[in-house]
N, CA, C and O atoms as a Tinker XYZ file with bonds, in Angstrom:
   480  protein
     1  N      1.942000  -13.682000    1.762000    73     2
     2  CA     1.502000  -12.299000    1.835000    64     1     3
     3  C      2.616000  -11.477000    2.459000    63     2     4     5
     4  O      3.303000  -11.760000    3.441000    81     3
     5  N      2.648000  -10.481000    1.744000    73     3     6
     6  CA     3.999000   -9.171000    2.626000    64     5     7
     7  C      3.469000   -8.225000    2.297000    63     6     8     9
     8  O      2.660000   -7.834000    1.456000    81     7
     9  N      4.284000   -7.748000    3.424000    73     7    10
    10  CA     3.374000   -5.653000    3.910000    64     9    11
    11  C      3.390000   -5.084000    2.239000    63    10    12    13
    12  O      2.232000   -4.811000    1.923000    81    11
    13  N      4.156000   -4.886000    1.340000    73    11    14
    14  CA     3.501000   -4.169000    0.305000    64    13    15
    15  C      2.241000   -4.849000    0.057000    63    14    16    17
    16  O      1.175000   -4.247000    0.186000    81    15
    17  N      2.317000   -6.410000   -0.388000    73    15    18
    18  CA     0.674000   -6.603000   -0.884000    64    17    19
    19  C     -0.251000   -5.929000    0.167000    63    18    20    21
    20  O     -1.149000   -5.236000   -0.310000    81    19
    21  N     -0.192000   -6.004000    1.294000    73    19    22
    22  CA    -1.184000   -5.594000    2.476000    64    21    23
    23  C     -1.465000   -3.763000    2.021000    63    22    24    25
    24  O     -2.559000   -3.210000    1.907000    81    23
    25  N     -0.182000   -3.190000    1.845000    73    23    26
    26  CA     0.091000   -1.754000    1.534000    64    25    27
    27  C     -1.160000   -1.570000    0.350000    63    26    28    29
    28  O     -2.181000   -0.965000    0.677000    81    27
    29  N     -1.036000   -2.043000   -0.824000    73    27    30
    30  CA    -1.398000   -1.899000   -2.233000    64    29    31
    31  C     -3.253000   -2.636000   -2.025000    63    30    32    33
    32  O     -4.151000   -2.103000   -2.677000    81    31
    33  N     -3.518000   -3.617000   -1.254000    73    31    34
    34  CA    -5.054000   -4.084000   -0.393000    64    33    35
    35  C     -5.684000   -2.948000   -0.161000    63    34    36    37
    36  O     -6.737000   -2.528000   -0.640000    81    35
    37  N     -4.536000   -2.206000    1.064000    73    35    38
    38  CA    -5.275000   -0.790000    2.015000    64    37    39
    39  C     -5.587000    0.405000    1.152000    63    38    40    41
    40  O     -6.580000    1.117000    1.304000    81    39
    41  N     -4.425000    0.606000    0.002000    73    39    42
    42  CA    -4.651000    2.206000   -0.701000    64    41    43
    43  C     -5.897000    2.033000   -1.434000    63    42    44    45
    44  O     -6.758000    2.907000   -1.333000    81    43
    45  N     -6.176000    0.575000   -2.467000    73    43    46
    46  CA    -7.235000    0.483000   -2.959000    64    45    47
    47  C     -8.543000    0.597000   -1.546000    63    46    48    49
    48  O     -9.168000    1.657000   -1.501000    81    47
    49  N     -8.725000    0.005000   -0.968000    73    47    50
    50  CA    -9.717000    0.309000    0.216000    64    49    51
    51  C    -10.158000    1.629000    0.222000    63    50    52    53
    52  O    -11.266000    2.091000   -0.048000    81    51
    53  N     -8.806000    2.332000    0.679000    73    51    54
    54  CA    -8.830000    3.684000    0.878000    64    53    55
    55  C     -9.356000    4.816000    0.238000    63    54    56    57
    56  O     -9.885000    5.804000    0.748000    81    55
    57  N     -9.071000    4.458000   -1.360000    73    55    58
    58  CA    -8.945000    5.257000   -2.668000    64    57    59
    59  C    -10.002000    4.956000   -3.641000    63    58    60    61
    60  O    -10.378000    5.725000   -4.526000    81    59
    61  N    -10.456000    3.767000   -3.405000    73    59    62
    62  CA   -11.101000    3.044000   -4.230000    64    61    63
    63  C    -10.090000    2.444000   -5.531000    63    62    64    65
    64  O     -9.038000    1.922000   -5.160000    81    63
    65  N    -10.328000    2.488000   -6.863000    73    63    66
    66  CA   -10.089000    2.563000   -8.139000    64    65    67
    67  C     -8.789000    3.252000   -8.184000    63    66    68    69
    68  O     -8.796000    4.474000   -8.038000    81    67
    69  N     -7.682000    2.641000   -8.365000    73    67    70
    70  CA    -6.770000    3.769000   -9.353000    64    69    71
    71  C     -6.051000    2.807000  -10.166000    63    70    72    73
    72  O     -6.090000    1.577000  -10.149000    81    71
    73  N     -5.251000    3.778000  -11.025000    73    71    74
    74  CA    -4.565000    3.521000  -11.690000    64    73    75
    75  C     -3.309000    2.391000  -11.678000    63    74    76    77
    76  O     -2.970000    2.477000  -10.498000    81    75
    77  N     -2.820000    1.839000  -12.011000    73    75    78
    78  CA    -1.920000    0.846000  -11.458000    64    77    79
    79  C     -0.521000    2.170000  -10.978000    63    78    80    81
    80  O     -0.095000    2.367000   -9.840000    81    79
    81  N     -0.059000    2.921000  -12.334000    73    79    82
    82  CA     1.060000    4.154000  -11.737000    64    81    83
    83  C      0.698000    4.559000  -10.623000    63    82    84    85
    84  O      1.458000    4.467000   -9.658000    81    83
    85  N     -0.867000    5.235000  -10.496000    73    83    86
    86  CA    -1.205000    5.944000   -9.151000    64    85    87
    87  C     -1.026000    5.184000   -7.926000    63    86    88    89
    88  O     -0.600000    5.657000   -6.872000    81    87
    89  N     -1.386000    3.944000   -8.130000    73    87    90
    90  CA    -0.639000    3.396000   -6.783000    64    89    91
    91  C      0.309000    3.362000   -6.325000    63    90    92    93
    92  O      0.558000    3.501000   -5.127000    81    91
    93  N      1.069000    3.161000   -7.232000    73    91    94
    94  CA     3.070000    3.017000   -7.464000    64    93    95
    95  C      3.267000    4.713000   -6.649000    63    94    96    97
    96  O      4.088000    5.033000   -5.790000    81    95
    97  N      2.163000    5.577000   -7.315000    73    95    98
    98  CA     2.920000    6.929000   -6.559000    64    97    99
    99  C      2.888000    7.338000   -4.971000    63    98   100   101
   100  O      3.582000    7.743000   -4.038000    81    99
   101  N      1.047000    6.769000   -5.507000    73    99   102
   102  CA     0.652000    6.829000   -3.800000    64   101   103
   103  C      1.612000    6.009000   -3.077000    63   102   104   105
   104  O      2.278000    6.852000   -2.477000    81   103
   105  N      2.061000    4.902000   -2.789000    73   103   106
   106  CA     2.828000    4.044000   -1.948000    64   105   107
   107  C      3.989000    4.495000   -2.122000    63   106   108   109
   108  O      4.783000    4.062000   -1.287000    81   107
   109  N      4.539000    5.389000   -3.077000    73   107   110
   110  CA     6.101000    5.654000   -3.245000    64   109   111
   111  C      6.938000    4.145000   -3.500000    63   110   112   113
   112  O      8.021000    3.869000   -2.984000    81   111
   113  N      6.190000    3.300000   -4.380000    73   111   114
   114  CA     6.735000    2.581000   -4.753000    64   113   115
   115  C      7.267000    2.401000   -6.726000    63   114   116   117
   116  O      7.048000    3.318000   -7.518000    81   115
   117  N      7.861000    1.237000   -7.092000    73   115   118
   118  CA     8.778000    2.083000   -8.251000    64   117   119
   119  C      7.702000    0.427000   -9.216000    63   118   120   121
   120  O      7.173000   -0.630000   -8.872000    81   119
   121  N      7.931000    1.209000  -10.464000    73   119   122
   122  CA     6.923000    0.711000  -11.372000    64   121   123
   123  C      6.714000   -0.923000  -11.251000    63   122   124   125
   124  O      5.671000   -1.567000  -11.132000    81   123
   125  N      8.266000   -1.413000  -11.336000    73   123   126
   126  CA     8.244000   -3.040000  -11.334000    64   125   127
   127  C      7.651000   -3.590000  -10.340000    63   126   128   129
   128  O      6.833000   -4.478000  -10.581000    81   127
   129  N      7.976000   -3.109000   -8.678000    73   127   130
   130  CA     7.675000   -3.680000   -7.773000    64   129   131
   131  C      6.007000   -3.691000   -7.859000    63   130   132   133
   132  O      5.436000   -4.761000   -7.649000    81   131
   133  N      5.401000   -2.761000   -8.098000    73   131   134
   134  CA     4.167000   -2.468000   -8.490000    64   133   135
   135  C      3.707000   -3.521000   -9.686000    63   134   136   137
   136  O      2.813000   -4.282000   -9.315000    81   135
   137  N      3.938000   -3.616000  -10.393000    73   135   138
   138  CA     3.869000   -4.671000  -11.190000    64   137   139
   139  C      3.517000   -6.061000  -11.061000    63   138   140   141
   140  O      2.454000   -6.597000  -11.372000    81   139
   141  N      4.586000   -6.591000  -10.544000    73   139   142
   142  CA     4.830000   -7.859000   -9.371000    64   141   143
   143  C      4.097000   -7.896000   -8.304000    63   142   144   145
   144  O      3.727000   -9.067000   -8.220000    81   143
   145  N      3.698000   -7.344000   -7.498000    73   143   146
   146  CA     2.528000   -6.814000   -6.657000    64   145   147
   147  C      1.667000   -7.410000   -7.126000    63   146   148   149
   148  O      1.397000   -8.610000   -7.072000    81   147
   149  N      1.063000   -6.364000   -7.744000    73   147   150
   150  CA    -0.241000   -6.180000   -8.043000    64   149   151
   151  C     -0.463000   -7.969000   -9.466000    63   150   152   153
   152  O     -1.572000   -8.331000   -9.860000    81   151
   153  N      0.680000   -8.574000   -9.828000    73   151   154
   154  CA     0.425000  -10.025000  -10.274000    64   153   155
   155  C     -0.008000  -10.817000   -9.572000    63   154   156   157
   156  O     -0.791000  -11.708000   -9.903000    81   155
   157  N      0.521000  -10.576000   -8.275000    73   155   158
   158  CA     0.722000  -11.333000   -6.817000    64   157   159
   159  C     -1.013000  -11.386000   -6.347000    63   158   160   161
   160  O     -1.714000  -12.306000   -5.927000    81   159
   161  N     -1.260000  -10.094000   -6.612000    73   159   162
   162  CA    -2.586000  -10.074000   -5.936000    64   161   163
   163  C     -3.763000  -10.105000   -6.465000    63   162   164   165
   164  O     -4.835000   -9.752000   -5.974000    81   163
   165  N     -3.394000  -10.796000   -8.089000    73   163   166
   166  CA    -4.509000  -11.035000   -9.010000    64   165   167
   167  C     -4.636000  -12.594000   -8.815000    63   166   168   169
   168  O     -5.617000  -13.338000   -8.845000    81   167
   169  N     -3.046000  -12.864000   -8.565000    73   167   170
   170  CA    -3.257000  -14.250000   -8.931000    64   169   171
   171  C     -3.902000  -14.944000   -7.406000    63   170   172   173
   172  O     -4.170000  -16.144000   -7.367000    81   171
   173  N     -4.071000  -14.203000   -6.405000    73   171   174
   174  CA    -4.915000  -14.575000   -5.318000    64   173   175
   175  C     -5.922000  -14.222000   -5.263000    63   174   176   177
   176  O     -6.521000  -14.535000   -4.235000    81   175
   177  N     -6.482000  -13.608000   -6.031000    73   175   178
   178  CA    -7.825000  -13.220000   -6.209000    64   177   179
   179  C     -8.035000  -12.159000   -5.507000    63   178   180   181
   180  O     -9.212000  -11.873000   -5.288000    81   179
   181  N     -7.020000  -11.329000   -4.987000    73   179   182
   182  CA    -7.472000  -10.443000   -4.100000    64   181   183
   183  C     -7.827000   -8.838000   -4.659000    63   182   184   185
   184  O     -8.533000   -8.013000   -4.079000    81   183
   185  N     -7.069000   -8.666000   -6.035000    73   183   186
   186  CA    -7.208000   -7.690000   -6.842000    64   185   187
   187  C     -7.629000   -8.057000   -8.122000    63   186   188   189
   188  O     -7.378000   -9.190000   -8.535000    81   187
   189  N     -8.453000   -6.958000   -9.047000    73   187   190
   190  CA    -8.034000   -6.850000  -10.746000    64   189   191
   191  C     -7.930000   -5.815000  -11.246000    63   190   192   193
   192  O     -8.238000   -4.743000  -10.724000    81   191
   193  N     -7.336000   -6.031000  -12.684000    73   191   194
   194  CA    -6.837000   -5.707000  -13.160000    64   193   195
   195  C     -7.899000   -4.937000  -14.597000    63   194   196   197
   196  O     -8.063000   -5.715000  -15.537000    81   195
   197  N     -8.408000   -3.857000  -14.715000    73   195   198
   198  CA    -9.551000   -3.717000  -15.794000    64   197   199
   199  C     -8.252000   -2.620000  -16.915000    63   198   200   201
   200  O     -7.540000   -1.735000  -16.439000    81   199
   201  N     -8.273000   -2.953000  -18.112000    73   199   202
   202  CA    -8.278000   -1.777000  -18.904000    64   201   203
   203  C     -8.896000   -0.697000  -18.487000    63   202   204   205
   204  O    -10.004000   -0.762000  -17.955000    81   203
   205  N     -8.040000    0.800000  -18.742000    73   203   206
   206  CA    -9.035000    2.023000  -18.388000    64   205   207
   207  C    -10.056000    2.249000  -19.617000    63   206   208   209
   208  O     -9.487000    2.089000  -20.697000    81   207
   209  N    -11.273000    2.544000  -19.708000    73   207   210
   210  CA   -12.261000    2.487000  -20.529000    64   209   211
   211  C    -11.640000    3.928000  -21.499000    63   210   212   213
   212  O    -12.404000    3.963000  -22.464000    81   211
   213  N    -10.867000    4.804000  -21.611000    73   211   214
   214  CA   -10.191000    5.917000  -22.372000    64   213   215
   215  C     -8.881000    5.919000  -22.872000    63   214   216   217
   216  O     -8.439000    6.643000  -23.764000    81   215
   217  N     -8.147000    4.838000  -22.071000    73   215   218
   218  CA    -7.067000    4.626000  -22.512000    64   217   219
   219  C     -6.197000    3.463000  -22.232000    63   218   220   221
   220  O     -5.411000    3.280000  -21.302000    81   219
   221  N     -6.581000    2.547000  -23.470000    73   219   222
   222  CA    -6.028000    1.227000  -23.414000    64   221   223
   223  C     -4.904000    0.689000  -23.205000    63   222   224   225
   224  O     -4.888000   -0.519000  -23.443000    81   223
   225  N     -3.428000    1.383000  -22.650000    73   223   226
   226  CA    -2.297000    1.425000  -22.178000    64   225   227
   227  C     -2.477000    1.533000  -20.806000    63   226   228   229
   228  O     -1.464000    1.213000  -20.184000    81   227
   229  N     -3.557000    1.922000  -20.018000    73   227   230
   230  CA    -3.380000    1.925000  -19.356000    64   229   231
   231  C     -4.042000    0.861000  -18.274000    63   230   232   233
   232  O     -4.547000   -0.073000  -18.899000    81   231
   233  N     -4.187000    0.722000  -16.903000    73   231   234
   234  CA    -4.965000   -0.551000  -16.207000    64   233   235
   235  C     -5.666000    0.460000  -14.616000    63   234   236   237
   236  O     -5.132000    1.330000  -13.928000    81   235
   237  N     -6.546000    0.044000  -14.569000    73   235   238
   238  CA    -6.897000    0.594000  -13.398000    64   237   239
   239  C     -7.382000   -1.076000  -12.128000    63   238   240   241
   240  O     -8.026000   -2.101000  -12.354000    81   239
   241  N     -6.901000   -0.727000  -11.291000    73   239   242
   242  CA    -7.003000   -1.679000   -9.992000    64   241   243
   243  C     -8.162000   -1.547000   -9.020000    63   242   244   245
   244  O     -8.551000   -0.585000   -8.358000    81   243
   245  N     -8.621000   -2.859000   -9.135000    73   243   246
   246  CA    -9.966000   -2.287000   -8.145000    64   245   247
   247  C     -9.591000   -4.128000   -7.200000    63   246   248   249
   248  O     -9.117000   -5.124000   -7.748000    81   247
   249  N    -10.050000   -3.976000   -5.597000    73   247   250
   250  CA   -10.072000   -4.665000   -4.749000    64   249   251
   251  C    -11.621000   -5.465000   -5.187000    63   250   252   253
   252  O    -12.753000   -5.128000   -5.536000    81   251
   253  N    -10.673000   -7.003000   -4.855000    73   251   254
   254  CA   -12.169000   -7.607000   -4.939000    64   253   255
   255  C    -12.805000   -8.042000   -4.140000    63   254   256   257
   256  O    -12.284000   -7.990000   -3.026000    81   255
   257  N    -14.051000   -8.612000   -4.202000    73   255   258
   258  CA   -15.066000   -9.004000   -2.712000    64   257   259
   259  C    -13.703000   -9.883000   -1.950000    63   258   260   261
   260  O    -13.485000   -9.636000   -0.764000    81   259
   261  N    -12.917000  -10.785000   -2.595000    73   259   262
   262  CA   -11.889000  -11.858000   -1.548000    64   261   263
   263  C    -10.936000  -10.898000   -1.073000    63   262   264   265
   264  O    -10.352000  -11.021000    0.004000    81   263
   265  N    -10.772000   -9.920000   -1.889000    73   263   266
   266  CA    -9.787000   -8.889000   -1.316000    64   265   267
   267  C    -10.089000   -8.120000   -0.161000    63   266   268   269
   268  O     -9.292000   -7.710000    0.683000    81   267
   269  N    -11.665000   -7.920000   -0.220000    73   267   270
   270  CA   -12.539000   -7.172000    1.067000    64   269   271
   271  C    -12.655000   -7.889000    2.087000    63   270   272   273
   272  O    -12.873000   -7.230000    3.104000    81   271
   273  N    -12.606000   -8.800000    2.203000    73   271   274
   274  CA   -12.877000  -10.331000    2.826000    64   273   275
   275  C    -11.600000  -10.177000    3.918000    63   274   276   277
   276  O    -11.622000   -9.766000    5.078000    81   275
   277  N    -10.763000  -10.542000    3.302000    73   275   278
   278  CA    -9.022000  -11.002000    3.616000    64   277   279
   279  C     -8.926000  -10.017000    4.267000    63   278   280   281
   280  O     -9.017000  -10.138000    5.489000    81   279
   281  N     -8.657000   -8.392000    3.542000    73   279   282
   282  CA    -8.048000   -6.982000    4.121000    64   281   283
   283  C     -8.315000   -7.243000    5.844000    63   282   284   285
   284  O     -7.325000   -7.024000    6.542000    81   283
   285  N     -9.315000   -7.598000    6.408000    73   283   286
   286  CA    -9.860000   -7.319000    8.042000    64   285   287
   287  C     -8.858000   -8.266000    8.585000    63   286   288   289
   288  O     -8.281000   -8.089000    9.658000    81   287
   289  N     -8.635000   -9.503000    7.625000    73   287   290
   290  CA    -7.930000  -10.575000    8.228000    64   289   291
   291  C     -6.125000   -9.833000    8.572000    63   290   292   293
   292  O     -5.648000   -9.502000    9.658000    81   291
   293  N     -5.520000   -9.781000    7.241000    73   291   294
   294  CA    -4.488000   -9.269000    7.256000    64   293   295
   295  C     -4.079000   -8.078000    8.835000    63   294   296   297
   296  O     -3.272000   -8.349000    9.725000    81   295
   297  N     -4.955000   -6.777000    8.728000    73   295   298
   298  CA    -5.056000   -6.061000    9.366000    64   297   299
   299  C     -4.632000   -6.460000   11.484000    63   298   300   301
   300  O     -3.811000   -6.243000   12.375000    81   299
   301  N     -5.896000   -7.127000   11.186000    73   299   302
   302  CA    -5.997000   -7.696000   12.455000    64   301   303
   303  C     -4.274000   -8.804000   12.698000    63   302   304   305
   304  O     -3.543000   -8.537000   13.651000    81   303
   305  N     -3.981000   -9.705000   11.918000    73   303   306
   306  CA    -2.472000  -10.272000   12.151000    64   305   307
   307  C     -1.806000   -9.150000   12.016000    63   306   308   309
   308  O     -1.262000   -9.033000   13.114000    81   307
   309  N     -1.440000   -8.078000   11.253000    73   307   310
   310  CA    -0.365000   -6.789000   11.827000    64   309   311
   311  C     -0.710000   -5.971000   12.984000    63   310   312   313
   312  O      0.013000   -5.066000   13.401000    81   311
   313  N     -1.444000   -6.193000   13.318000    73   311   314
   314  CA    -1.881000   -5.794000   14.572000    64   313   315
   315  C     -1.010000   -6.236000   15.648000    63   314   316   317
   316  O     -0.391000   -5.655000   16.540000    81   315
   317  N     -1.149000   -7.372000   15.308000    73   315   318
   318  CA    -0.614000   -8.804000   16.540000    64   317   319
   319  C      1.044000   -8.287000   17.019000    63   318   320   321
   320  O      1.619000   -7.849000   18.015000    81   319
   321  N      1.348000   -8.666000   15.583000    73   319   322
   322  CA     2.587000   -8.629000   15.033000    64   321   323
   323  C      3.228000   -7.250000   15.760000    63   322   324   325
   324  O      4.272000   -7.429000   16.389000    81   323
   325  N      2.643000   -5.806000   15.715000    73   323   326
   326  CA     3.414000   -4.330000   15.744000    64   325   327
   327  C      2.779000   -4.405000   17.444000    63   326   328   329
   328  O      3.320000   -3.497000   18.075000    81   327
   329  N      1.891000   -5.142000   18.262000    73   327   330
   330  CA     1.668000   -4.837000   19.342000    64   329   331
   331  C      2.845000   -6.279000   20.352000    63   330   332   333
   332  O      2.890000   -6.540000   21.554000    81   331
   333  N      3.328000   -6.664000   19.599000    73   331   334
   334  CA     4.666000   -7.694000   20.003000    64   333   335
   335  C      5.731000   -7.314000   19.896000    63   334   336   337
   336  O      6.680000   -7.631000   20.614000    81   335
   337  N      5.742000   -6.346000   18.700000    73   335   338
   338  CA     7.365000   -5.833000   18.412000    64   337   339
   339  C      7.723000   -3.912000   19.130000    63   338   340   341
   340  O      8.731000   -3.213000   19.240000    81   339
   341  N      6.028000   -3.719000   19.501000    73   339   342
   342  CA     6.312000   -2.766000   20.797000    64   341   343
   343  C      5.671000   -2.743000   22.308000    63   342   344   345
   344  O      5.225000   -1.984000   23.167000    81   343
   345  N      5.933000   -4.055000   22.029000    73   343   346
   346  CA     4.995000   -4.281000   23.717000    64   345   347
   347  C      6.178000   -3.409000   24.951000    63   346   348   349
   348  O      5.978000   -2.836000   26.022000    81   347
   349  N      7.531000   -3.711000   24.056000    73   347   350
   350  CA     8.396000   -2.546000   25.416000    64   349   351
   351  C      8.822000   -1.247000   25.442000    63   350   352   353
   352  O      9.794000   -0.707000   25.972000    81   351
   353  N      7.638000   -0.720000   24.567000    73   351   354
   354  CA     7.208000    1.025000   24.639000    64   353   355
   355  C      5.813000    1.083000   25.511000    63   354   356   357
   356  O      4.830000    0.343000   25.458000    81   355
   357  N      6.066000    2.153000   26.277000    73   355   358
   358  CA     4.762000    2.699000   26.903000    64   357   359
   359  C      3.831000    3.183000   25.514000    63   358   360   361
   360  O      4.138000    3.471000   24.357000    81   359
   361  N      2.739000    3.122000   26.153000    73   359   362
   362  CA     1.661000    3.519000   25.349000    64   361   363
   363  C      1.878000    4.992000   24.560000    63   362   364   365
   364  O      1.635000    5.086000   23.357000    81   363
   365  N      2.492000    6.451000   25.583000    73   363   366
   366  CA     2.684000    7.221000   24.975000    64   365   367
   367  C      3.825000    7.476000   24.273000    63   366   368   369
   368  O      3.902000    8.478000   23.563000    81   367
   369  N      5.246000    6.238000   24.443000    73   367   370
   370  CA     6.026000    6.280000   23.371000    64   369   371
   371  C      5.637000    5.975000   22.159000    63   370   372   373
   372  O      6.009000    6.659000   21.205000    81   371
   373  N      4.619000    4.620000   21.966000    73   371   374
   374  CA     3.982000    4.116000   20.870000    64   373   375
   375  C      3.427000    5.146000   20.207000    63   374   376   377
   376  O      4.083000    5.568000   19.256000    81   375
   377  N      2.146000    5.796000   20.503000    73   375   378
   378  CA     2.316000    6.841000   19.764000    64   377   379
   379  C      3.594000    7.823000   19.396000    63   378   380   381
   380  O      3.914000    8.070000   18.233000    81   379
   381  N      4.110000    8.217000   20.272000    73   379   382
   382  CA     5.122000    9.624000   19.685000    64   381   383
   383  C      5.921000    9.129000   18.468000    63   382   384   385
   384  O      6.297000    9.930000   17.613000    81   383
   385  N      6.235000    7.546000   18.370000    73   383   386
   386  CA     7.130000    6.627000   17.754000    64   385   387
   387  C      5.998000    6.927000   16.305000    63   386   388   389
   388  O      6.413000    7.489000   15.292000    81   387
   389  N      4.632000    6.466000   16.445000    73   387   390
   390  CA     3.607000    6.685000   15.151000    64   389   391
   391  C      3.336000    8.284000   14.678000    63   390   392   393
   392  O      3.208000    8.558000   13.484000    81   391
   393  N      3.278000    9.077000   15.494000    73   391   394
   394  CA     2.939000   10.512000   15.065000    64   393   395
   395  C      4.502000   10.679000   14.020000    63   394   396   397
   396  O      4.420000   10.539000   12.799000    81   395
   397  N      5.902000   10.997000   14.730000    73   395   398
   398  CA     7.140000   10.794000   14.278000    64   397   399
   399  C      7.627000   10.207000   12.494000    63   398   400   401
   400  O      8.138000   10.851000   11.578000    81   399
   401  N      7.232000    8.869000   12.558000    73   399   402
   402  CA     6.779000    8.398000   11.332000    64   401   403
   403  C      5.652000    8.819000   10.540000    63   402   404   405
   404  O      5.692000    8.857000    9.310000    81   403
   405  N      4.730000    9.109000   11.175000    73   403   406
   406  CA     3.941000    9.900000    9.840000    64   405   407
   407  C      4.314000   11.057000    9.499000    63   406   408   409
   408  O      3.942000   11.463000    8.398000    81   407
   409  N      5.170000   11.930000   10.362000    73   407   410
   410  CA     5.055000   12.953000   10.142000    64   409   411
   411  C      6.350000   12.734000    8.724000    63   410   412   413
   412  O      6.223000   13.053000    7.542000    81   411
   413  N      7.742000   11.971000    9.541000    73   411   414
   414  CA     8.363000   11.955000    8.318000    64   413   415
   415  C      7.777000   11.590000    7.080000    63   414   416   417
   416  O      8.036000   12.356000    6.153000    81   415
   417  N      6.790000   10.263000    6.733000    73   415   418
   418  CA     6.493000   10.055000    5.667000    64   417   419
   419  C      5.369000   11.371000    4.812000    63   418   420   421
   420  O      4.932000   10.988000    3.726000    81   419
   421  N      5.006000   12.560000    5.180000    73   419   422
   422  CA     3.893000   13.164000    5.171000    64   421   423
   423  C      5.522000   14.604000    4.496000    63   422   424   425
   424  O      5.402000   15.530000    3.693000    81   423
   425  N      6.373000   14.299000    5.016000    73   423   426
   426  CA     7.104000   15.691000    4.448000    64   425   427
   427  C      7.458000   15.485000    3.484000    63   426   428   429
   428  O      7.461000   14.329000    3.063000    81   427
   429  N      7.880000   16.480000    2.778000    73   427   430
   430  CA     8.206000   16.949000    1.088000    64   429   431
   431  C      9.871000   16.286000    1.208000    63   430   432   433
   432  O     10.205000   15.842000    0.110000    81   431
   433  N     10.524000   16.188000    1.845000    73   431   434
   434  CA    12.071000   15.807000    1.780000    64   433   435
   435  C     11.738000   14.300000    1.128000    63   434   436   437
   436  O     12.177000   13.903000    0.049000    81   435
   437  N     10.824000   13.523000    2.066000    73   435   438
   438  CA    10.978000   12.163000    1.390000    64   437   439
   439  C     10.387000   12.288000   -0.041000    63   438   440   441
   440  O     10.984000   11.642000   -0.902000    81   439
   441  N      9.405000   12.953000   -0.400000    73   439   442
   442  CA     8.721000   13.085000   -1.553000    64   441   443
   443  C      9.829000   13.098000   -2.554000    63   442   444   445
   444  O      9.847000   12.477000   -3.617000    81   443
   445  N     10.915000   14.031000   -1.987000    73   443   446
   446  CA    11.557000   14.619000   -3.418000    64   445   447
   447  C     12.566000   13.242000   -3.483000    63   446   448   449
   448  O     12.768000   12.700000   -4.570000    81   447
   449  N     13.060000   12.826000   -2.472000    73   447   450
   450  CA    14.536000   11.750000   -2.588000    64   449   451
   451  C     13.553000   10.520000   -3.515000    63   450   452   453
   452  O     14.119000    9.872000   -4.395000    81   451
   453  N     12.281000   10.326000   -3.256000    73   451   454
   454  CA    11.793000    8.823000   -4.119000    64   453   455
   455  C     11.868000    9.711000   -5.276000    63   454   456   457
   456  O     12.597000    9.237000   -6.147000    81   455
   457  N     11.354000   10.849000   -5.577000    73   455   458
   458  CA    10.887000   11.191000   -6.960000    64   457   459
   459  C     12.440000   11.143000   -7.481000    63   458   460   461
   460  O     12.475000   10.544000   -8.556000    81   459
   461  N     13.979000   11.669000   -6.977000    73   459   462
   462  CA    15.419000   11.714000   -7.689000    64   461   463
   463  C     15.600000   10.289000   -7.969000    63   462   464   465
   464  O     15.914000    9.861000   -9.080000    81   463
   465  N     15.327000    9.332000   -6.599000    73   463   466
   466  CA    15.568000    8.233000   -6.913000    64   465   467
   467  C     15.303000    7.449000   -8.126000    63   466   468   469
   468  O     16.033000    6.655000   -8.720000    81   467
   469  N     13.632000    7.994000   -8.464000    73   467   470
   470  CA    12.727000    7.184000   -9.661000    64   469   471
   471  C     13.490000    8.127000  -10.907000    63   470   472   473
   472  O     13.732000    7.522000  -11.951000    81   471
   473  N     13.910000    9.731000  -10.815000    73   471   474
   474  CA    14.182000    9.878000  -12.009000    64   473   475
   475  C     13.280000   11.003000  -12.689000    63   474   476   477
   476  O     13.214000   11.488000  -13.819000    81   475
   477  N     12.596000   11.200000  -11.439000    73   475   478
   478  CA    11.597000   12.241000  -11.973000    64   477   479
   479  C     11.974000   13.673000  -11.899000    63   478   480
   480  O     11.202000   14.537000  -12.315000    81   479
C-alpha cells in the first residue's frame, strides 16, 4: 500500500462515485498513474471499476465494503507514521506546518503548473 492508493481510498470516501479522470483531477494526478492505481486497488479488492451507464468509454470508481473496512486501518497507521516524523514540532508548529500546506495546495498557482505540466 502507498499514500496515492490511500489518496485515491480517501477522495472516493469523500466524493463518493467518480469518474476514474475525475479522480486523476481531483488528486492532481496524471492519467497513467491513475490507471495503475486504481489496478492496484481492484486487484485488492479495495476498489471497482463499473462502466458509466451513458457512456461506455468511460469507468466510474466506487470504494468497496473491503475498501471501507481497510480506509480506518490505513488512516490510523498514517497517523502513527506523521505523529513520528513530527514529534519535534510543537503542537502549534504542527499545525502552522498543516494550515501552510493546505493553503499552498488550495491556490490557483499549483492548479495551473499540474494543468501546463499535463498539457492542458
Amino acid at each position: 500500500m502507498r499514500v496515492r492508493h490511500y489518496n485515491v481510498l480517501q477522495a472516493l470516501q469523500d466524493n463518493g462515485r467518480m469518474s476514474q479522470a475525475d479522480v486523476g483531477a481531483h488528486l492532481r494526478v496524471d492519467p497513467a498513474t491513475i490507471v495503475a492505481t486504481l489496478d492496484d486497488l481492484e486487484n485488492l479488492g479495495l476498489a471497482a471499476r463499473h462502466r458509466h451507464p451513458s457512456d461506455r468509454r468511460r469507468y466510474l470508481i466506487d470504494l468497496t465494503e473491503k475498501g471501507e473496512i481497510t480506509l480506518p486501518r490505513i488512516r490510523a497507521l498514517l497517523d502513527s507514521v506523521q505523529a513520528e516524523m513530527f514529534e519535534a514540532l510543537s503542537p502549534d508548529q504542527s499545525v502552522a506546518l498543516a494550515d501552510a500546506l493546505a493553503a499552498m495546495n488550495a491556490a490557483q498557482p499549483l492548479a495551473d503548473r499540474y494543468d501546463t505540466v499535463r498539457g492542458r
